[in-house]
PDB file of the backbone (N, CA, C, O) and the ligand in Angstrom, with CONECT records:
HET     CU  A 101       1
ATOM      1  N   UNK A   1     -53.743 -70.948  28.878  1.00  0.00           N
ATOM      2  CA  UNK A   1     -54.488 -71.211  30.097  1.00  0.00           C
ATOM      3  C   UNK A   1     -55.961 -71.412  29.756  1.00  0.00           C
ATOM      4  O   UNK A   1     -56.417 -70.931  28.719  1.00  0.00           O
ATOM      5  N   UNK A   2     -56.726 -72.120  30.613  1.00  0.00           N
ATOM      6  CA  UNK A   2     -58.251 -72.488  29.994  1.00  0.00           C
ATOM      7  C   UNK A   2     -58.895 -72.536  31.478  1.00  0.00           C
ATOM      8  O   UNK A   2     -58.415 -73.217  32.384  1.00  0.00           O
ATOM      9  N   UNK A   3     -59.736 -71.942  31.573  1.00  0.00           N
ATOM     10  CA  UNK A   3     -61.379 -71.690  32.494  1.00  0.00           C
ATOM     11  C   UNK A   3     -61.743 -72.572  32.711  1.00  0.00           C
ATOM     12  O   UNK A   3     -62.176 -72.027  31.695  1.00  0.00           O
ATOM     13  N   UNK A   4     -62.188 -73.735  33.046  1.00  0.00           N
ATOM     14  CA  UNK A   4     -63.001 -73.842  32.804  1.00  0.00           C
ATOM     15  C   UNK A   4     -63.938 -74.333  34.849  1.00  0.00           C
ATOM     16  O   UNK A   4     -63.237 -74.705  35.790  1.00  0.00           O
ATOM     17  N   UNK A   5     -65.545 -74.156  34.958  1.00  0.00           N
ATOM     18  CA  UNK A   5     -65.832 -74.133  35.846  1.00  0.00           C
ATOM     19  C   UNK A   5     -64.960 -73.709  37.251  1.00  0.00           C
ATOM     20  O   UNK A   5     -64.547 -74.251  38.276  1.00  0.00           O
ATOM     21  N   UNK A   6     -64.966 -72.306  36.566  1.00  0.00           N
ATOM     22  CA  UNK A   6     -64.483 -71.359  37.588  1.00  0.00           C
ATOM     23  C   UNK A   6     -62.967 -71.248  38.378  1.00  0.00           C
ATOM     24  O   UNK A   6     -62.530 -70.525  39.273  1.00  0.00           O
ATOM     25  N   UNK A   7     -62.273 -72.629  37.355  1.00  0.00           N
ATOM     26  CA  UNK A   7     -60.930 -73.215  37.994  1.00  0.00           C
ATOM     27  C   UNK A   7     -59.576 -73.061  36.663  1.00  0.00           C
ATOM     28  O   UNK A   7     -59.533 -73.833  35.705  1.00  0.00           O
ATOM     29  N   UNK A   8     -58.661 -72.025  36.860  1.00  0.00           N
ATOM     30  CA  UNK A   8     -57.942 -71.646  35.999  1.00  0.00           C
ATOM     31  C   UNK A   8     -56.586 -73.031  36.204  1.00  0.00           C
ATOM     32  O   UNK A   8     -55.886 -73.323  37.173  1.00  0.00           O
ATOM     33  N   UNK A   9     -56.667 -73.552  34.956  1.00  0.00           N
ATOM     34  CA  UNK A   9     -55.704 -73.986  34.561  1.00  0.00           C
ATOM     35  C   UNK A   9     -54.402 -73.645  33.398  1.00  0.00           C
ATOM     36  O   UNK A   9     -54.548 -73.370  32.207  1.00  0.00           O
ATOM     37  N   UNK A  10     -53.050 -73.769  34.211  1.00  0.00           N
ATOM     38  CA  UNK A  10     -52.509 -74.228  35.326  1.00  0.00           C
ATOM     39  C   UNK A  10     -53.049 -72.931  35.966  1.00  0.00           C
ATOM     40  O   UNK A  10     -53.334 -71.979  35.239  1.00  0.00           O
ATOM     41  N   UNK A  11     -53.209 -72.859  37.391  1.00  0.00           N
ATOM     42  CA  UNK A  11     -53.578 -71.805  38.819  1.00  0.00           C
ATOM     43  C   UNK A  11     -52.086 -70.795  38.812  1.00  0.00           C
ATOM     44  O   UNK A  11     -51.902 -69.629  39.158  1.00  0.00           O
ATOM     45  N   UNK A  12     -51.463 -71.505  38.432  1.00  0.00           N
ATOM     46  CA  UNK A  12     -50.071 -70.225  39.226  1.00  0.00           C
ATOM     47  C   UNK A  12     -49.178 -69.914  37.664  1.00  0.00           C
ATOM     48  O   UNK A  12     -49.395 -70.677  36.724  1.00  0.00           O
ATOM     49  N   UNK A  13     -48.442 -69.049  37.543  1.00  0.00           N
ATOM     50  CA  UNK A  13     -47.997 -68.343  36.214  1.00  0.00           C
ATOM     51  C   UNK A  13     -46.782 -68.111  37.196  1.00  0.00           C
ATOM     52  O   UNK A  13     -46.912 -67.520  38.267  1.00  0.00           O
ATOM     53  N   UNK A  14     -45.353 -68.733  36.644  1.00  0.00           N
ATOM     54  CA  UNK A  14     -44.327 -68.158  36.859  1.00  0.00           C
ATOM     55  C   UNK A  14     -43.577 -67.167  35.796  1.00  0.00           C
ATOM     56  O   UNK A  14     -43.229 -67.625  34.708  1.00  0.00           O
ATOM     57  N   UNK A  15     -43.362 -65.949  36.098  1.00  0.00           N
ATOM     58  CA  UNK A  15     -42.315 -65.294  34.852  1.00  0.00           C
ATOM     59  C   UNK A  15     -41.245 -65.008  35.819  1.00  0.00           C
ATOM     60  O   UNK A  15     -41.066 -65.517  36.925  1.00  0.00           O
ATOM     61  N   UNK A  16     -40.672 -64.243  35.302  1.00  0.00           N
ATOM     62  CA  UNK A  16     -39.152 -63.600  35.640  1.00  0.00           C
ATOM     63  C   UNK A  16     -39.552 -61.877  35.586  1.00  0.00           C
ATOM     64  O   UNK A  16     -40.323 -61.544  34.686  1.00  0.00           O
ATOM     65  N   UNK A  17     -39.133 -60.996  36.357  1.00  0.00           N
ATOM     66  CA  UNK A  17     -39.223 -59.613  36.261  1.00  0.00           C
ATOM     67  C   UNK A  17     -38.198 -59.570  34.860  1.00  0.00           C
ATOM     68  O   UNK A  17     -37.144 -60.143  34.586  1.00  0.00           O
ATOM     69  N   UNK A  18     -39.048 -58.614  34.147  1.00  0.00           N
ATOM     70  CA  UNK A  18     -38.363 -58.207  32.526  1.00  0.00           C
ATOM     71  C   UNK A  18     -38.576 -59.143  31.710  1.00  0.00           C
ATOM     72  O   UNK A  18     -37.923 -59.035  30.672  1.00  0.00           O
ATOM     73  N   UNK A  19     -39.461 -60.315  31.800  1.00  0.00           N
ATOM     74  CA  UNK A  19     -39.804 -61.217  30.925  1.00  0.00           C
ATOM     75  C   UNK A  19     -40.793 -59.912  30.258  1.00  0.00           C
ATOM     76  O   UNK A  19     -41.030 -58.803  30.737  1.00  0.00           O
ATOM     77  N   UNK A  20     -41.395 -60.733  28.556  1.00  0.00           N
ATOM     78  CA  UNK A  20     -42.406 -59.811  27.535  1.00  0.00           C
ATOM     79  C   UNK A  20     -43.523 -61.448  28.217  1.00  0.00           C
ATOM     80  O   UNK A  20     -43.293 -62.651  28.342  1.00  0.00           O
ATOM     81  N   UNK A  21     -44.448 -60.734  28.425  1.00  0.00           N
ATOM     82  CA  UNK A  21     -45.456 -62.018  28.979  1.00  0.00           C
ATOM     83  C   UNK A  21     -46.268 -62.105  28.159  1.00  0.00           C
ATOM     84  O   UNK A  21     -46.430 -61.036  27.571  1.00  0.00           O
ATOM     85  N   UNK A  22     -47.256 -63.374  27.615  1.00  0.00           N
ATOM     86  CA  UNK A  22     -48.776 -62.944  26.676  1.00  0.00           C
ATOM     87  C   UNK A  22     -49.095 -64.239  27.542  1.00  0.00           C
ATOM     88  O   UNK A  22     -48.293 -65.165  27.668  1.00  0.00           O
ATOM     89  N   UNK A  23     -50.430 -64.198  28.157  1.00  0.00           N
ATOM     90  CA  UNK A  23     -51.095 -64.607  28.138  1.00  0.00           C
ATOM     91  C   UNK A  23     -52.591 -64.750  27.402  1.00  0.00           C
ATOM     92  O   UNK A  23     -53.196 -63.790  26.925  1.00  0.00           O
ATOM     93  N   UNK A  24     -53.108 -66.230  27.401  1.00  0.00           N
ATOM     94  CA  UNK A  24     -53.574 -66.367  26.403  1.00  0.00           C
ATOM     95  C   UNK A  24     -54.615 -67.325  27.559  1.00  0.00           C
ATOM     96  O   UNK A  24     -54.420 -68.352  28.209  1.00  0.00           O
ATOM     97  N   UNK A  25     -55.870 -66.306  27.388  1.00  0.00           N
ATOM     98  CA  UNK A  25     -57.153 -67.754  28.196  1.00  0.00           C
ATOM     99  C   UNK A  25     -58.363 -67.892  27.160  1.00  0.00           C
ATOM    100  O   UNK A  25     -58.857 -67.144  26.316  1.00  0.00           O
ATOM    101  N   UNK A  26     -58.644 -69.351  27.667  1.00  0.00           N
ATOM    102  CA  UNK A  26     -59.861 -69.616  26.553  1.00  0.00           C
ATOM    103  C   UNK A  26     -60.886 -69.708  28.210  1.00  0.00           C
ATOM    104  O   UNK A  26     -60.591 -69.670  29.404  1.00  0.00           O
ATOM    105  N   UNK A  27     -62.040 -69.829  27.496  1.00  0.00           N
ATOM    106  CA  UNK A  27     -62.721 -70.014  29.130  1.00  0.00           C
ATOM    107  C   UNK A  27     -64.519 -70.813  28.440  1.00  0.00           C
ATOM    108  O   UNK A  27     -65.125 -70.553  27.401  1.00  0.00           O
ATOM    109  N   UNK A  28     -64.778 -71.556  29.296  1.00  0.00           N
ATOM    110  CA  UNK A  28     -66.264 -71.963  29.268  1.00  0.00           C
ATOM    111  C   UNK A  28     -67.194 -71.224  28.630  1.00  0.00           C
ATOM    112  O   UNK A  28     -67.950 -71.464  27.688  1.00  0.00           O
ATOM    113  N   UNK A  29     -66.990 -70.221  29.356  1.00  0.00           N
ATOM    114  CA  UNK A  29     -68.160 -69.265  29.800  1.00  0.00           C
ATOM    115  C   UNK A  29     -67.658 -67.735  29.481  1.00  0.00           C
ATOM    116  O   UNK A  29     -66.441 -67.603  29.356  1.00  0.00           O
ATOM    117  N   UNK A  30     -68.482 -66.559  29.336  1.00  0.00           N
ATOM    118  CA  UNK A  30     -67.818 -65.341  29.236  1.00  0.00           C
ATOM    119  C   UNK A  30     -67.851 -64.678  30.000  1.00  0.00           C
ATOM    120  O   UNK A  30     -68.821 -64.287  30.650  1.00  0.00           O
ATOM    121  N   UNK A  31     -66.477 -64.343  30.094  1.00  0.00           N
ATOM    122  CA  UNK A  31     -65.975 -63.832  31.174  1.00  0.00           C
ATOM    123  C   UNK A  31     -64.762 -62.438  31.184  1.00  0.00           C
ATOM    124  O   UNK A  31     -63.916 -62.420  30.290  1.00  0.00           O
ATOM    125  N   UNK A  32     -64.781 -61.182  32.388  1.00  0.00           N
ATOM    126  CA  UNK A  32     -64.107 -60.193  32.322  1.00  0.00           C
ATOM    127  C   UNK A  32     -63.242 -61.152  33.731  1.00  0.00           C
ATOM    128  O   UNK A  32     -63.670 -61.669  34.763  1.00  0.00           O
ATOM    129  N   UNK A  33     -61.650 -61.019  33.014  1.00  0.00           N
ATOM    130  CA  UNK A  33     -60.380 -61.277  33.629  1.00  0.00           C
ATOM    131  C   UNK A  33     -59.895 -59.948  34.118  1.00  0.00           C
ATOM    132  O   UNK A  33     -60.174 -58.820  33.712  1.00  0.00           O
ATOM    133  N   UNK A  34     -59.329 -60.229  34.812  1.00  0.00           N
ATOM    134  CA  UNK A  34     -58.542 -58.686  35.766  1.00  0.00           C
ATOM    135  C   UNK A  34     -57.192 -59.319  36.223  1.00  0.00           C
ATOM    136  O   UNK A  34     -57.125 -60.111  37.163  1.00  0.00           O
ATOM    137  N   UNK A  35     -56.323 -58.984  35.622  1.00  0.00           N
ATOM    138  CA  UNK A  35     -54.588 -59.108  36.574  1.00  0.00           C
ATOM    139  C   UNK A  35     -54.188 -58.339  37.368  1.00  0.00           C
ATOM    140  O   UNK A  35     -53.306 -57.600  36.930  1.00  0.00           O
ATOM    141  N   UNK A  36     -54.503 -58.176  38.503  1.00  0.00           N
ATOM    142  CA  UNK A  36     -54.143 -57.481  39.656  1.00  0.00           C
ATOM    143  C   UNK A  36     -52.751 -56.719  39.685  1.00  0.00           C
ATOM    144  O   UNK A  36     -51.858 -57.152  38.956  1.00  0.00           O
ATOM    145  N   UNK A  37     -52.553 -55.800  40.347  1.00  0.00           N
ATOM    146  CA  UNK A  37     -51.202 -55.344  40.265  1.00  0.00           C
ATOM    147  C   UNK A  37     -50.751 -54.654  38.775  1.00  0.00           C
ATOM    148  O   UNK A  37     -50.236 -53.539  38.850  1.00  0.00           O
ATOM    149  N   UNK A  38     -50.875 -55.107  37.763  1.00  0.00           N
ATOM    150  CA  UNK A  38     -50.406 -54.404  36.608  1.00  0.00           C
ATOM    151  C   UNK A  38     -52.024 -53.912  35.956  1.00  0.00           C
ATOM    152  O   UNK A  38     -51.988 -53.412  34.831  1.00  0.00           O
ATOM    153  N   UNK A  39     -53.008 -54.006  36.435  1.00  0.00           N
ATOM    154  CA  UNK A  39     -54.552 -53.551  36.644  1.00  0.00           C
ATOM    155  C   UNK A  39     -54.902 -54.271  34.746  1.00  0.00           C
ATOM    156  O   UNK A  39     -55.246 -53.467  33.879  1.00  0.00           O
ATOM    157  N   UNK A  40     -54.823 -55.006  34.579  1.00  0.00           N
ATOM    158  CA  UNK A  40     -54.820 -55.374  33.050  1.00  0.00           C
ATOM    159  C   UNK A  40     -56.304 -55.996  33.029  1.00  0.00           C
ATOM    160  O   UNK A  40     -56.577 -56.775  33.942  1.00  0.00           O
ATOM    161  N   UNK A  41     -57.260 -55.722  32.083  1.00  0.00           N
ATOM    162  CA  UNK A  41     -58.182 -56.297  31.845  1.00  0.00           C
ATOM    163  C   UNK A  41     -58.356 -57.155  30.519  1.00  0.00           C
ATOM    164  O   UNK A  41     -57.618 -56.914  29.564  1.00  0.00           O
ATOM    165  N   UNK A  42     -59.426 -58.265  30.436  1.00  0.00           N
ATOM    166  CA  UNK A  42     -59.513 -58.953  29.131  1.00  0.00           C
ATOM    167  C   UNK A  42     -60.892 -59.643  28.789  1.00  0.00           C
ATOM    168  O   UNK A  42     -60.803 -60.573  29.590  1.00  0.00           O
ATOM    169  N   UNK A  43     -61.782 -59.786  28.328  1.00  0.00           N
ATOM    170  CA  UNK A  43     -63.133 -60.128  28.502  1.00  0.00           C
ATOM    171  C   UNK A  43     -62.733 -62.005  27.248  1.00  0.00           C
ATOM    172  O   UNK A  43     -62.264 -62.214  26.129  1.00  0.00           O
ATOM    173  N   UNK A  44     -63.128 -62.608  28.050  1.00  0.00           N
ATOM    174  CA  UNK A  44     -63.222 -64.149  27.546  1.00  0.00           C
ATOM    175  C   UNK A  44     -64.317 -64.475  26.761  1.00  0.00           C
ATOM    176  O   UNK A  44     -65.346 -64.245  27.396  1.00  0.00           O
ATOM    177  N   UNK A  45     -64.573 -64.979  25.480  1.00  0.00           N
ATOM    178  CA  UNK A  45     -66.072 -65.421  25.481  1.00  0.00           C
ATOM    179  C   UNK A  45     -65.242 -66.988  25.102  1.00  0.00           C
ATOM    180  O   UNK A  45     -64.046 -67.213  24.917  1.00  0.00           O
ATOM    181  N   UNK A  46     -66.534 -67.979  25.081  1.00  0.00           N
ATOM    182  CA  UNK A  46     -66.215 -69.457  24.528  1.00  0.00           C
ATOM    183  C   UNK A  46     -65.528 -69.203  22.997  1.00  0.00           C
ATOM    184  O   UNK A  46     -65.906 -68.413  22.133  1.00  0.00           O
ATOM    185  N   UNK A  47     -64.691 -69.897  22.972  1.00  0.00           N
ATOM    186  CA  UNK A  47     -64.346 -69.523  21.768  1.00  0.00           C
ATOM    187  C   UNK A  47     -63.364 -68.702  20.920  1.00  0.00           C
ATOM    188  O   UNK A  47     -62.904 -68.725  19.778  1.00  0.00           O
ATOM    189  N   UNK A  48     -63.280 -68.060  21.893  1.00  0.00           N
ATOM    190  CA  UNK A  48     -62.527 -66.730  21.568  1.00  0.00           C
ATOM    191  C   UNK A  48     -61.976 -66.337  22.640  1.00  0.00           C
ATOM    192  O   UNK A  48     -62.392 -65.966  23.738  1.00  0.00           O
ATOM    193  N   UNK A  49     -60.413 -66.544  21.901  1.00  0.00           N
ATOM    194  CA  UNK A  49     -59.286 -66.189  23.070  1.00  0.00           C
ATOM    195  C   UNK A  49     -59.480 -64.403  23.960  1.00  0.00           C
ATOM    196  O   UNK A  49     -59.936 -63.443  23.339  1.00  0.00           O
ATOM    197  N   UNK A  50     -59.135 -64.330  25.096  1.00  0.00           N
ATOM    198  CA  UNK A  50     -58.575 -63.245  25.663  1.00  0.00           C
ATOM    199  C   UNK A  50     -56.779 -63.397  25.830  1.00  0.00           C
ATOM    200  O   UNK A  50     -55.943 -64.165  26.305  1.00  0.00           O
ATOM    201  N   UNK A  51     -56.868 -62.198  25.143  1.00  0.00           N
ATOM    202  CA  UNK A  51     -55.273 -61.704  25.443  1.00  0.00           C
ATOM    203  C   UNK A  51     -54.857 -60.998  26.299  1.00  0.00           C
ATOM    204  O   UNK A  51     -55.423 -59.928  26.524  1.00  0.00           O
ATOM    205  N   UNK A  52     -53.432 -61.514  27.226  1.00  0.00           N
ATOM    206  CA  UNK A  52     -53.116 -60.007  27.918  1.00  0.00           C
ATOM    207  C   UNK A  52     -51.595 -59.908  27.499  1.00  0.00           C
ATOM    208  O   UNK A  52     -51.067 -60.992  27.253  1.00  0.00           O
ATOM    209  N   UNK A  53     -50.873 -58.875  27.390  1.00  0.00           N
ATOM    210  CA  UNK A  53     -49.583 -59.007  27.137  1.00  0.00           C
ATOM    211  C   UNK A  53     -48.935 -57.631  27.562  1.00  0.00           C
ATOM    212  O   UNK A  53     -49.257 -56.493  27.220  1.00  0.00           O
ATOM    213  N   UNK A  54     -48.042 -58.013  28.311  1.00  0.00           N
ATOM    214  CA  UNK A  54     -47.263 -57.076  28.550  1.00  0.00           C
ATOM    215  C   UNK A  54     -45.601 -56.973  29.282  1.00  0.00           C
ATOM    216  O   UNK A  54     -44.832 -57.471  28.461  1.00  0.00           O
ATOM    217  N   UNK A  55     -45.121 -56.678  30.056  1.00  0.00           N
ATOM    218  CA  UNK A  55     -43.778 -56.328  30.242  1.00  0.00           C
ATOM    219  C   UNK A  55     -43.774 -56.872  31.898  1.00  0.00           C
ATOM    220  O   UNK A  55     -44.557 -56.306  32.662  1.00  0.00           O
ATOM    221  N   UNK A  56     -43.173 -57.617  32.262  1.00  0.00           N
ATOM    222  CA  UNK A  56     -43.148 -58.154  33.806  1.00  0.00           C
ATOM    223  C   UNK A  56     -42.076 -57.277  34.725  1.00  0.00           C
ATOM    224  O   UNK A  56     -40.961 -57.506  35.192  1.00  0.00           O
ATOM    225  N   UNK A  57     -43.044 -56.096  34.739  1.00  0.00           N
ATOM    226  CA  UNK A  57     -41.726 -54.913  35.637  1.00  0.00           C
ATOM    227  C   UNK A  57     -42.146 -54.576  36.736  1.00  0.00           C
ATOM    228  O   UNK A  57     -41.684 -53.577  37.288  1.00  0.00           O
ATOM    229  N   UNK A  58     -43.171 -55.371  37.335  1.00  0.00           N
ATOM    230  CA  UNK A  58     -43.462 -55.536  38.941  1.00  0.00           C
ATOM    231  C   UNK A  58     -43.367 -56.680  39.455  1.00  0.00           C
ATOM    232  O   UNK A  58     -44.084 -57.574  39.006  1.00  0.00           O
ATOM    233  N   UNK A  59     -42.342 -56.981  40.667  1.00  0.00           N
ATOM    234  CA  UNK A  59     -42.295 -58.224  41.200  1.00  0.00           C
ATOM    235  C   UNK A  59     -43.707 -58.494  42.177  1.00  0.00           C
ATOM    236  O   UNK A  59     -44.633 -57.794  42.587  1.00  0.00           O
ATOM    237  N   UNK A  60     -43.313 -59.866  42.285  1.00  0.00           N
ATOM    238  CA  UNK A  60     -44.590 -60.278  43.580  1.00  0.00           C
ATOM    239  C   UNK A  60     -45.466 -60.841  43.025  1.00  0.00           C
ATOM    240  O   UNK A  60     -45.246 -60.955  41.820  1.00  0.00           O
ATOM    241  N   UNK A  61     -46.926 -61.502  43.554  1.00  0.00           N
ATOM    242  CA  UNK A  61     -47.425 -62.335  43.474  1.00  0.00           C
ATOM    243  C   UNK A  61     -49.172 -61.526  43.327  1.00  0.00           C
ATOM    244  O   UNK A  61     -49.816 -60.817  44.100  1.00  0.00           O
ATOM    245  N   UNK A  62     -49.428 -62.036  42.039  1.00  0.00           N
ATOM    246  CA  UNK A  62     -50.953 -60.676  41.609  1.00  0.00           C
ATOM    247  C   UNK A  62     -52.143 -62.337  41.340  1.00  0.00           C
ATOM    248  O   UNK A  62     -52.021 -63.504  40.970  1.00  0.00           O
ATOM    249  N   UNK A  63     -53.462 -61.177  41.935  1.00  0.00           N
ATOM    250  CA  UNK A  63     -54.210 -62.380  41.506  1.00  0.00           C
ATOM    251  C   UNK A  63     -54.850 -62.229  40.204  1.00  0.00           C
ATOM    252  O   UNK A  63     -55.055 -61.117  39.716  1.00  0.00           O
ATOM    253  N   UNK A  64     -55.119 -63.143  39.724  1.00  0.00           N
ATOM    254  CA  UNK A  64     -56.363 -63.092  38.478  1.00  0.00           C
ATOM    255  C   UNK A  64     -57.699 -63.457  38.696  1.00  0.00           C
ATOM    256  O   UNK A  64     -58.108 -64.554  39.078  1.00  0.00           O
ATOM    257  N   UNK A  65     -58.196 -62.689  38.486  1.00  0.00           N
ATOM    258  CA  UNK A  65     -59.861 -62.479  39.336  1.00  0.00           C
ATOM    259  C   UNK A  65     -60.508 -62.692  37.686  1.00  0.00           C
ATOM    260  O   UNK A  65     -60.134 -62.642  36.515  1.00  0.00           O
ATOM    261  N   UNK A  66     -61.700 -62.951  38.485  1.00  0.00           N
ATOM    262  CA  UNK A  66     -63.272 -63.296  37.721  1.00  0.00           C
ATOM    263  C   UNK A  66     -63.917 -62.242  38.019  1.00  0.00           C
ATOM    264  O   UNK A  66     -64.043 -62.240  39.243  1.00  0.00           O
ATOM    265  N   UNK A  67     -64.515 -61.118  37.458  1.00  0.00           N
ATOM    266  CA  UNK A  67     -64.819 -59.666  37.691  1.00  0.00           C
ATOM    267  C   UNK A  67     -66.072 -60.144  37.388  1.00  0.00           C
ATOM    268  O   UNK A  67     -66.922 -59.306  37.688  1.00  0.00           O
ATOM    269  N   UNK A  68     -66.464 -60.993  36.989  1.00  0.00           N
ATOM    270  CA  UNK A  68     -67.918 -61.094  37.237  1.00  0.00           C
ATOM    271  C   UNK A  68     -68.331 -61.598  38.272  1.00  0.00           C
ATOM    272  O   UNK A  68     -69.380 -61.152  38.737  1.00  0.00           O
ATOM    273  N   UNK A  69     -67.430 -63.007  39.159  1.00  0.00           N
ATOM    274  CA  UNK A  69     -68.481 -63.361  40.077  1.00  0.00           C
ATOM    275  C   UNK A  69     -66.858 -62.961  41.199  1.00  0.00           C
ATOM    276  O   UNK A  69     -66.879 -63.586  42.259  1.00  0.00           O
ATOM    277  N   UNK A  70     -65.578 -62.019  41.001  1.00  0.00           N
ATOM    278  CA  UNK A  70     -65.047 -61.215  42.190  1.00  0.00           C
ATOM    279  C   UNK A  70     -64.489 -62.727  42.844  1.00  0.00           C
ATOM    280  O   UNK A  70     -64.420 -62.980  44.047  1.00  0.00           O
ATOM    281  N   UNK A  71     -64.160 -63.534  41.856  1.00  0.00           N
ATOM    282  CA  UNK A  71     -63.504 -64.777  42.457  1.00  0.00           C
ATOM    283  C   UNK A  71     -61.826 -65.199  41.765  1.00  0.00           C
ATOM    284  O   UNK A  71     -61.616 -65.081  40.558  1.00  0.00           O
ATOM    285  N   UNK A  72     -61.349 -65.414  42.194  1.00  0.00           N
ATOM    286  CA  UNK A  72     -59.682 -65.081  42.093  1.00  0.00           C
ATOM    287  C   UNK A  72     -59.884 -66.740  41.431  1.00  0.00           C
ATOM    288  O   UNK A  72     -60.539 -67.675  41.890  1.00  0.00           O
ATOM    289  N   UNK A  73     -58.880 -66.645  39.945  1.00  0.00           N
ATOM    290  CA  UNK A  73     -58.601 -67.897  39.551  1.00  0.00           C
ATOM    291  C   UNK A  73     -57.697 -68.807  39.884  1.00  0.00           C
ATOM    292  O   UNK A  73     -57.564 -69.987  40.210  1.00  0.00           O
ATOM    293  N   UNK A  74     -57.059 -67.706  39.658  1.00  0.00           N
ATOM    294  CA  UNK A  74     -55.148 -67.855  39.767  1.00  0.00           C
ATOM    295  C   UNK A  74     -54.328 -66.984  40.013  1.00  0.00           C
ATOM    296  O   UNK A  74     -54.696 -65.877  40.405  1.00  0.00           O
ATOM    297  N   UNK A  75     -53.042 -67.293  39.836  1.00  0.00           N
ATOM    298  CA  UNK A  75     -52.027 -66.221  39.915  1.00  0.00           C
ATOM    299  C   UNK A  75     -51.020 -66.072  39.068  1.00  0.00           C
ATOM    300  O   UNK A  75     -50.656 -67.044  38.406  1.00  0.00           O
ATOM    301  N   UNK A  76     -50.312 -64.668  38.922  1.00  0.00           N
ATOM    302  CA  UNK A  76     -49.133 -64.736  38.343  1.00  0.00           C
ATOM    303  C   UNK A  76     -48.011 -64.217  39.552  1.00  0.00           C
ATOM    304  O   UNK A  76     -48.148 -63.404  40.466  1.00  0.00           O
ATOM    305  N   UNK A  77     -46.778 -65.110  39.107  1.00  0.00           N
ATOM    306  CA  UNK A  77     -46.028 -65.054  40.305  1.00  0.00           C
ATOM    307  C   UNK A  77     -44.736 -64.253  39.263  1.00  0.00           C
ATOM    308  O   UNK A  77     -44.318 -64.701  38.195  1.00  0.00           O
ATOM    309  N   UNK A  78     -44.348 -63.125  39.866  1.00  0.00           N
ATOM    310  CA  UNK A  78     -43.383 -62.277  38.987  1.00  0.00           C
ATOM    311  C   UNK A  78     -42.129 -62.498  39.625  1.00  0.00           C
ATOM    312  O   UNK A  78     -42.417 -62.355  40.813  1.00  0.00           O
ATOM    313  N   UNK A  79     -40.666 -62.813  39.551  1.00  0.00           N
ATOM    314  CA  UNK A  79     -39.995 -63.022  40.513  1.00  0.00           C
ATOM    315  C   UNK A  79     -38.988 -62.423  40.192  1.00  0.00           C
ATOM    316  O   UNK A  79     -38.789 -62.360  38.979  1.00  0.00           O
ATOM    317  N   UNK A  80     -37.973 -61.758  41.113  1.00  0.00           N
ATOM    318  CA  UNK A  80     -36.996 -60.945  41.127  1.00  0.00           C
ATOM    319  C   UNK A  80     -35.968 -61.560  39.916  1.00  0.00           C
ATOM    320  O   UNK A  80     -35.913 -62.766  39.675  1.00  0.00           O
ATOM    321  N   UNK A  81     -35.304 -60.717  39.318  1.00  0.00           N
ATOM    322  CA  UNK A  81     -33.984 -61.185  38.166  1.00  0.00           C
ATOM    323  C   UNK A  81     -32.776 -61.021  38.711  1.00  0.00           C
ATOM    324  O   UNK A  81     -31.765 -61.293  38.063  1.00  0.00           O
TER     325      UNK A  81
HETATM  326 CU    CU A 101     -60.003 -57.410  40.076  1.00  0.00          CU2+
END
């Protein structure tokens, strides 16, 4: 996934509940990511990937916020198995 001017591409993340997830953002600018719902944090700089990875064992629909300017990028959409 890539940042850039404040617009996460692709916007929506489909997994499956019990998928192993990694996300992987590059971004413009540096930046603290927040995945809502599984409370996961990741700080972006240019250049240098942020990682998040973990276990998709909450269903439903979480946002991914910009904790610096509290602006939602995207989403991950977790969906029942
Ligand atoms: Cu947040």
């Amino acid at each position: 996934m890539a940042i850039e001017d404040g617009a996460m591409g692709p916007a929506e993340i489909n997994v499956e509940e019990g998928d192993q997830v990694t996300l992987r953002l590059t971004s413009d600018h540096p930046l603290e990511i927040h995945l809502h719902g599984y409370n996961l944090e990741a700080e972006a700089l240019p250049g240098e990937e942020a990682v998040l990875s973990f276990e998709a064992e909450i269903t439903g629909r979480f946002e991914i916020e910009d904790h610096d300017t509290e602006t939602a990028l995207g989403a991950l959409l977790v969906q029942p198995r």
